[in-house]
C-alpha positions in Angstrom: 0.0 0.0 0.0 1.5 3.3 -1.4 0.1 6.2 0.9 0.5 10.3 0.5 1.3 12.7 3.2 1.7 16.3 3.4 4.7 16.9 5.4 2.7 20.0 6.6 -0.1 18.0 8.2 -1.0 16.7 11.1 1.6 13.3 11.5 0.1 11.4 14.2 0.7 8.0 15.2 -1.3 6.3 12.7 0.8 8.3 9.8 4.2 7.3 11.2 3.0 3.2 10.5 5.6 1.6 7.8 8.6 3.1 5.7 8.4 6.8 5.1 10.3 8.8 2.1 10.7 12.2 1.4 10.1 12.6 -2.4 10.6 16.0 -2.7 14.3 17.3 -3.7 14.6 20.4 -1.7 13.8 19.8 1.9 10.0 21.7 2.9 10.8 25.4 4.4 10.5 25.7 7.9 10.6 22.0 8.8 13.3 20.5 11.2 15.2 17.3 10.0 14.7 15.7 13.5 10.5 16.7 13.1 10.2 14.3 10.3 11.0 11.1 10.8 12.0 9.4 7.8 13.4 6.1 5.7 15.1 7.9 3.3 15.4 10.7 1.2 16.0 10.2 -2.4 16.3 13.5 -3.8 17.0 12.1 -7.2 13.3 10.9 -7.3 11.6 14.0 -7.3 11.6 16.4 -10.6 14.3 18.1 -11.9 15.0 21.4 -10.8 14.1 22.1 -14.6 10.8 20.2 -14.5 10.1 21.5 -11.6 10.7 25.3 -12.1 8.4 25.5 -15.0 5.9 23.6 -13.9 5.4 26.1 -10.9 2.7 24.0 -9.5 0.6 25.3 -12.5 -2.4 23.3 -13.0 -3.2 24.2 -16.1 0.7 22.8 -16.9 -0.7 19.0 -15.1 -1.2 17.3 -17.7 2.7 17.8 -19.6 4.4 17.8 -16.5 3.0 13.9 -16.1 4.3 13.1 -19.0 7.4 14.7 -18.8 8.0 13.5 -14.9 7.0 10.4 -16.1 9.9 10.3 -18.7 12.5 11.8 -16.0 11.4 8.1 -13.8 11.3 6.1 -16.6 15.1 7.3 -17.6 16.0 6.8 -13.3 15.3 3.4 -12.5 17.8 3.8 -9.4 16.1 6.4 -7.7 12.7 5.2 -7.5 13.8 1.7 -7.0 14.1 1.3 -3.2 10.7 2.9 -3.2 9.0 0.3 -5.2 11.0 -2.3 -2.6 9.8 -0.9 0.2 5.9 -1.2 -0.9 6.5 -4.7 -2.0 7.2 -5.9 1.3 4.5 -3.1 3.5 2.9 0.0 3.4 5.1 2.7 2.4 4.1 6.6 2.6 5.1 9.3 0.1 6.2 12.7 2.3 5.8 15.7 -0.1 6.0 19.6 0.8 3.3 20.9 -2.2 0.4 22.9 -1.0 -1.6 21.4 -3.6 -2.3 17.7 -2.9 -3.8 16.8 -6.2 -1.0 18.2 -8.5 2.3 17.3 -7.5 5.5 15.1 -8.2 4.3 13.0 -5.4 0.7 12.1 -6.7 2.8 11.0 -10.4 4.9 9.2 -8.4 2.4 7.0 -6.6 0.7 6.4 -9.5 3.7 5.3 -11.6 4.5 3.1 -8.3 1.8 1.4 -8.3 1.4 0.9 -12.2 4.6 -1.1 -11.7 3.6 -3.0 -9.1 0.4 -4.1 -10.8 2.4 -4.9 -13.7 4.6 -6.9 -11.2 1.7 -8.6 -10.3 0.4 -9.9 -13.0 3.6 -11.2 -14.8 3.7 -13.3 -11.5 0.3 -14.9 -11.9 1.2 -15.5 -15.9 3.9 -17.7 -14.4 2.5 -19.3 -12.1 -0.2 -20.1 -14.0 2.2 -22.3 -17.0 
């Protein structure tokens, strides 16, 4: 189970249950390192600073930057790797700093995550199944 959190938001004890990653590649204004408690922090999973910049959390730019995120994971196997580990074995949240929790690099993410995982899934059952 791939779960989304706000690293804004209210972090009780039920948010803090399995591995925890911070997806984001600048660390969230304002937040101590010893506040969040994490897994990891693999800043080469989140957008480039490119990607990122002219996106500008522009919703109207949603659309394109999934695709073009998309491509930047598809070409980084390494960085989103561990992540896609992690949920194979429990339930894994996604820490992102974005005010807007519909459109942001941590919503693609989860969504790619899970694509894979499905597709994991069902080249198992094929063999299996011979």
């Amino acid at each position: 189970m791939i779960q989304l959190q706000r690293v804004y938001g209210e972090q009780g004890p039920a948010a803090r249950v399995g591995t925890r990653f911070l997806v984001d590649r600048l660390w969230p204004r304002g937040v101590r390192k010893t506040d969040l408690r994490l897994d990891g922090w693999p800043r080469d999973v989140g957008p480039s600073t490119e990607l990122r910049r002219w996106f500008a959390h522009d919703v109207e730019r949603w659309g394109e930057f999934r695709r073009r995120y998309t491509r930047e994971l598809d070409a980084h196997h390494d960085a989103w790797a561990p992540l896609l580990e992690a949920a194979r074995h429990g339930r894994v949240t996604l820490l992102y700093g974005a005010r807007d929790t519909e459109h942001n690099n941590a919503v693609v993410l989860k969504d790619y995550l899970e694509a894979r995982l499905k597709r994991a899934a069902k080249t198992r059952s094929r063999r299996t199944a011979h």
